[in-house]
C-alpha positions in Angstrom: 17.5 -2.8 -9.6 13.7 -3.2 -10.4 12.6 -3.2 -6.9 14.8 0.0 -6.1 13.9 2.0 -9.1 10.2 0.8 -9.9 9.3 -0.2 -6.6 10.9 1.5 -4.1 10.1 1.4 -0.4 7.7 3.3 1.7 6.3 3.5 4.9 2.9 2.0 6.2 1.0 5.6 6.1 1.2 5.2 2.4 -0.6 1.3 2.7 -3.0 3.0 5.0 -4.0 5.7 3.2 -4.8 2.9 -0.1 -7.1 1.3 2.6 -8.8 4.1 3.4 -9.2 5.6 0.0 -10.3 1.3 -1.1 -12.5 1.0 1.7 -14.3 4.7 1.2 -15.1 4.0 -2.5 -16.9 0.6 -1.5 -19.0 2.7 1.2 -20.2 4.7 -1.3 -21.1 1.9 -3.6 -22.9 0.4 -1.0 -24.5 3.5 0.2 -25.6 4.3 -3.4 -27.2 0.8 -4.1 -31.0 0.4 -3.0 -30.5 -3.1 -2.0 -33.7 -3.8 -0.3 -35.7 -3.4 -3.6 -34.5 -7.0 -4.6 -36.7 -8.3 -1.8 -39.8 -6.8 -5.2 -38.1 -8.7 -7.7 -39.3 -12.7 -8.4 -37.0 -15.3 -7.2 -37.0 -17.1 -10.4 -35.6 -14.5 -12.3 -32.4 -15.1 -9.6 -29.8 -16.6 -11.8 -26.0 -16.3 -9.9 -23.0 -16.2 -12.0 -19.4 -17.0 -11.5 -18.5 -18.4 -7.3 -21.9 -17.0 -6.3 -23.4 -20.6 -7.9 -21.9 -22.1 -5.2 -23.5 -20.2 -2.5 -27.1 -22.5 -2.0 -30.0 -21.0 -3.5 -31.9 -21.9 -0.5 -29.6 -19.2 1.5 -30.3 -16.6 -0.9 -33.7 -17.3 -1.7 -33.9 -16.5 2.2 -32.0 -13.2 1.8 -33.7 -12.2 -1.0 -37.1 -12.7 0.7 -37.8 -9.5 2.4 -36.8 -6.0 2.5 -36.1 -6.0 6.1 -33.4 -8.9 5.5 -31.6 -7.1 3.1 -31.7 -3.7 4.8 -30.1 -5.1 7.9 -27.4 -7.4 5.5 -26.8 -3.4 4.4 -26.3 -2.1 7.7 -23.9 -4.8 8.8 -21.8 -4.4 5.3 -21.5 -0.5 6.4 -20.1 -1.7 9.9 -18.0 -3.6 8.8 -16.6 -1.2 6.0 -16.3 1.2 8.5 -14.7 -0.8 11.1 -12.2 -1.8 8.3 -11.7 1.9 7.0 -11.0 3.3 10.5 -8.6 0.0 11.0 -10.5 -1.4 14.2 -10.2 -5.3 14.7 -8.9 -4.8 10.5 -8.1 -8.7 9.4 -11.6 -9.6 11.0 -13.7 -6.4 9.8 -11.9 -6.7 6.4 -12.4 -10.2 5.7 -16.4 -10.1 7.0 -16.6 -7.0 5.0 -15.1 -8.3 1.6 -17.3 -11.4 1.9 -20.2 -9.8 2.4 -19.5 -6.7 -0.2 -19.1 -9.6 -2.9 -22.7 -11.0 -2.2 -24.0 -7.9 -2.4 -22.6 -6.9 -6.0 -23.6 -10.2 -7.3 -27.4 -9.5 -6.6 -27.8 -7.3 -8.9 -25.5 -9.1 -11.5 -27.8 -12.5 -11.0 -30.6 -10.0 -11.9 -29.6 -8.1 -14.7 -26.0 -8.4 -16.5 -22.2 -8.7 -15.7 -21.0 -4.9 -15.3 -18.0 -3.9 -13.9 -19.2 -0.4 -11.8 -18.1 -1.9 -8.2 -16.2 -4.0 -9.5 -12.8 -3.0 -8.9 -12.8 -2.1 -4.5 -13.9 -6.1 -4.5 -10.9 -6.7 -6.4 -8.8 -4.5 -4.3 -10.0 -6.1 -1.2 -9.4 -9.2 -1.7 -6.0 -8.6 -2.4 -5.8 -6.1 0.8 -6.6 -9.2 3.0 -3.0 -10.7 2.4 -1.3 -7.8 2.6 -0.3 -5.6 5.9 -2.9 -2.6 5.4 -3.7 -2.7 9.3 -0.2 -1.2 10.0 -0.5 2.4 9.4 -3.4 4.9 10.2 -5.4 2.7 11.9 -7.5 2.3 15.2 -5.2 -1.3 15.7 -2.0 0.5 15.2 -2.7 3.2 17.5 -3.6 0.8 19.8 -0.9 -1.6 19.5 1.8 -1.4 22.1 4.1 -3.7 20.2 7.9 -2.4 19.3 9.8 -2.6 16.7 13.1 -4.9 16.7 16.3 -3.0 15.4 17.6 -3.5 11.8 13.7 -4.3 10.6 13.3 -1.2 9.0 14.4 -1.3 5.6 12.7 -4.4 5.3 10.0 -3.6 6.6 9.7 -0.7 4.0 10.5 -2.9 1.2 7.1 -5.1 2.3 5.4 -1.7 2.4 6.3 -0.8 -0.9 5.9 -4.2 -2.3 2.3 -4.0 -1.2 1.3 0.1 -2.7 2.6 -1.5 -6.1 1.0 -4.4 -5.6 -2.4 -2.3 -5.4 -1.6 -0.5 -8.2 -0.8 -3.1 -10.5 -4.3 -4.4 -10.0 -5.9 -1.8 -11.0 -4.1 -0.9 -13.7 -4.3 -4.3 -14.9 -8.1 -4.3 -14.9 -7.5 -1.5 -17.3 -5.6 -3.2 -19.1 -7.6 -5.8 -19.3 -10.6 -3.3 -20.6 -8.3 -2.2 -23.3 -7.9 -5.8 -24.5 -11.4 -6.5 -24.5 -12.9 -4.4 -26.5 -10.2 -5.2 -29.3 -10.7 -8.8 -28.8 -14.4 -8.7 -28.8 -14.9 -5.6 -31.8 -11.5 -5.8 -33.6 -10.5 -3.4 -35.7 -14.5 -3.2 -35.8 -13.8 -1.0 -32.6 -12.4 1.9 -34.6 -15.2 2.4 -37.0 -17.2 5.5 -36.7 -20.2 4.3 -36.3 -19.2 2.2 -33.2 -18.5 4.4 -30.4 -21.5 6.6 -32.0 -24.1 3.8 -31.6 -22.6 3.0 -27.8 -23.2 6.9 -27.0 -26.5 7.3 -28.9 -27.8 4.3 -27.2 -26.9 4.5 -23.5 -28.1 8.1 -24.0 -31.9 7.2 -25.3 -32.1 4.4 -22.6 -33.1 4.2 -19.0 -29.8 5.0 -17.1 -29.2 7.2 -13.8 -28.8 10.6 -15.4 -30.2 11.9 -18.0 -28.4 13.9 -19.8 -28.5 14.8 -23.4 -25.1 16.0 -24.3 -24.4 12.8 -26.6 -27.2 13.6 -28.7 -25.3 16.4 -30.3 -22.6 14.1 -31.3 -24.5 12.6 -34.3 -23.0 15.5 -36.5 -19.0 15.3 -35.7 -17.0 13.7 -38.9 -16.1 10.4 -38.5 -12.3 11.8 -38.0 -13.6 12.8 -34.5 -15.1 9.3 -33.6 -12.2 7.5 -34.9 -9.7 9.0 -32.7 -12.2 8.9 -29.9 -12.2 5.1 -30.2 -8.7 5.1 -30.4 -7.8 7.2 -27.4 -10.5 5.5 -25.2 -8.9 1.8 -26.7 -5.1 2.8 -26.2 -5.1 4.8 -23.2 -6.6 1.3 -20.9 -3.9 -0.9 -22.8 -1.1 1.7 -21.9 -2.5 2.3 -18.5 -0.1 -0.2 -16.8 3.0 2.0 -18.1 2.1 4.1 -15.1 3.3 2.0 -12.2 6.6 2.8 -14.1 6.9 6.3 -14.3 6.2 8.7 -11.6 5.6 11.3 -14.1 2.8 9.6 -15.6 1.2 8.3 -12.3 1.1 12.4 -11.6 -0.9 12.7 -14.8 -2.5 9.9 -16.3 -4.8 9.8 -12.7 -6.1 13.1 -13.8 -6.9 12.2 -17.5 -8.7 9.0 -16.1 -11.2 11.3 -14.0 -11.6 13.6 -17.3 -12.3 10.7 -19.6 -14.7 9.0 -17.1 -16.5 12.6 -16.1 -17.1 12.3 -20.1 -18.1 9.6 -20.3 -21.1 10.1 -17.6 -22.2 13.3 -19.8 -22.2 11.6 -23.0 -23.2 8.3 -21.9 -24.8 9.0 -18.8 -23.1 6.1 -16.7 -21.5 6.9 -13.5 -18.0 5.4 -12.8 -17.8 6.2 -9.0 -15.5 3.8 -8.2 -13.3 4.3 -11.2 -13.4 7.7 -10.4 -12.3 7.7 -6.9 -9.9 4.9 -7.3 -7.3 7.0 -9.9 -6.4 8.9 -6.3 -4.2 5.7 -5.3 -1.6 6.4 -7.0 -1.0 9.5 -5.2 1.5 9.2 -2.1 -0.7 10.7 0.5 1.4 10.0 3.9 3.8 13.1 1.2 1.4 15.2 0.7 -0.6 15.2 4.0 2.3 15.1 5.7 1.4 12.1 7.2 4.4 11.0 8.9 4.3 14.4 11.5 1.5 11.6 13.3 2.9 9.7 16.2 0.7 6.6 15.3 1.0 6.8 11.7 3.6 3.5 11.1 2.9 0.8 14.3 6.3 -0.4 13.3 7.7 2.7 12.6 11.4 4.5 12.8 13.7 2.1 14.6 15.4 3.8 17.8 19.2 3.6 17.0 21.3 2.8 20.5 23.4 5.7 21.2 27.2 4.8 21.0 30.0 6.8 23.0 31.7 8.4 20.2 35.1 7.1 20.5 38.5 9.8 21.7 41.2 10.4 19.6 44.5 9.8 21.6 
């Protein structure tokens, strides 16, 4: 019942389309980062958190040790992305790729703080190495000469759908996860007005990437305004996961997600790319690009039924 109703089963276009969409907000990330400036910062000030402390310092004090290093570690991440994206050599491409996109977001966590921007495509890529991504709308696929076998096709569509919800259950439970945060680090502390005031107020006088100065003429709203603010930013990442549930929500809470996130980089001025980008996931592209019309858009696709003499009536 749950895996009919909730889950449901799809073909690979949709799993592809995931990977490309996963795969494109990393680029970006990547492509927005000026990673060879770490080569200018001190060594000593290197301090690795998390798995990265078991990485030898002596590899990345090497890494770290010249511009040139770093630009070229940068170069090779984009290959790989995009050989990953486009689905050519994809288990290989995808695993070099995630491997080397978490060393790269760790740099500047080792430098600075733990922040989540980028966060989320690592997560989804490591989860897209177990799963079949490779199978639709990719350069392997097209390539692949490999048939299907007959009665695979419904089961085959239940691993496809398995796997979208799968992906979508991860990043709605980092939302979740958000949510749950801030009330178990703030309590009901969190709702006060002064809370989400002093979070705007501050990120808007400090050095960020914009600089707007649209949160400045916040310090006059009644607290009425700042207490539901804190409770619609609070309650709407803990309710997020409700979404893989409905597919009324998933139409409209993606949209909502972009809005609050497009606020919060005018008020706050930090930039949620990724977040941003990722909300499309939900979407079942291979529907509304029509995906399917493409020869090579399911390497196991439609199974071939045998024709069967239709049988005479005496």
């Amino acid at each position: 019942m749950f895996e009919r109703k909730m889950v449901g089963m799809c073909n690979a276009s949709r799993l592809g389309a995931i990977r490309i969409l996963v795969l494109l907000t990393a680029l970006f990330y990547v492509l927005w980062e000026n990673f060879p400036v770490f080569s200018e910062v001190p060594f000593d000030w290197y301090r690795p958190i998390g798995f990265m402390m078991f990485v030898p310092r002596s590899m990345m004090a090497v890494l770290l040790s010249s511009s040139v290093i770093l630009a070229a570690f940068k170069l090779l991440l984009v290959v790989f992305l995009l050989m990953a994206l486009v689905g050519c050599q994809t288990r290989w491409s995808l695993l070099a790729a995630t491997v080397m996109y978490f060393i790269y977001i760790s740099v500047p966590r080792a430098y600075a703080w733990f922040f989540h921007t980028g966060l989320l495509p690592f997560y989804l890529m490591f989860f897209m190495l177990w799963l079949p991504v490779e199978d639709g709308l990719s350069w392997d696929q097209s390539q692949s000469q490999k048939k299907g076998r007959s009665g695979e096709k419904e089961t085959q569509q239940v691993i496809y759908g398995w796997s979208v919800f799968l992906l979508r259950a991860v990043m709605a439970g980092c939302y979740f996860q958000a949510g749950y945060a801030k009330l178990h680090n703030s309590g009901l502390e969190w709702f006060a007005p002064w809370n989400l005031k002093h979070h705007i107020l501050q990120d808007t006088l400090g050095i960020m990437h914009f600089r707007f100065q649209v949160g400045l003429g916040t310090i006059h709203w009644p607290d009425g305004v700042w207490i539901l603010l804190s409770a619609a930013a609070v309650f709407s990442e803990l309710f997020y996961p409700v979404i893989l549930f409905s597919w009324h929500l998933r139409m409209i809470y993606p949209l909502i997600g972009m809005m609050l996130h497009g606020f919060i980089l005018l008020l706050q001025n930090i930039f949620f790319p990724d977040l941003i980008i990722l909300q499309l996931i939900f979407y079942d592209w291979d529907r509304i690009l029509n995906l399917n019309r493409f020869p090579w858009h399911d390497r196991r696709g439609t199974v071939k039924r045998p024709k069967t003499a239709r049988s005479k009536t005496v």
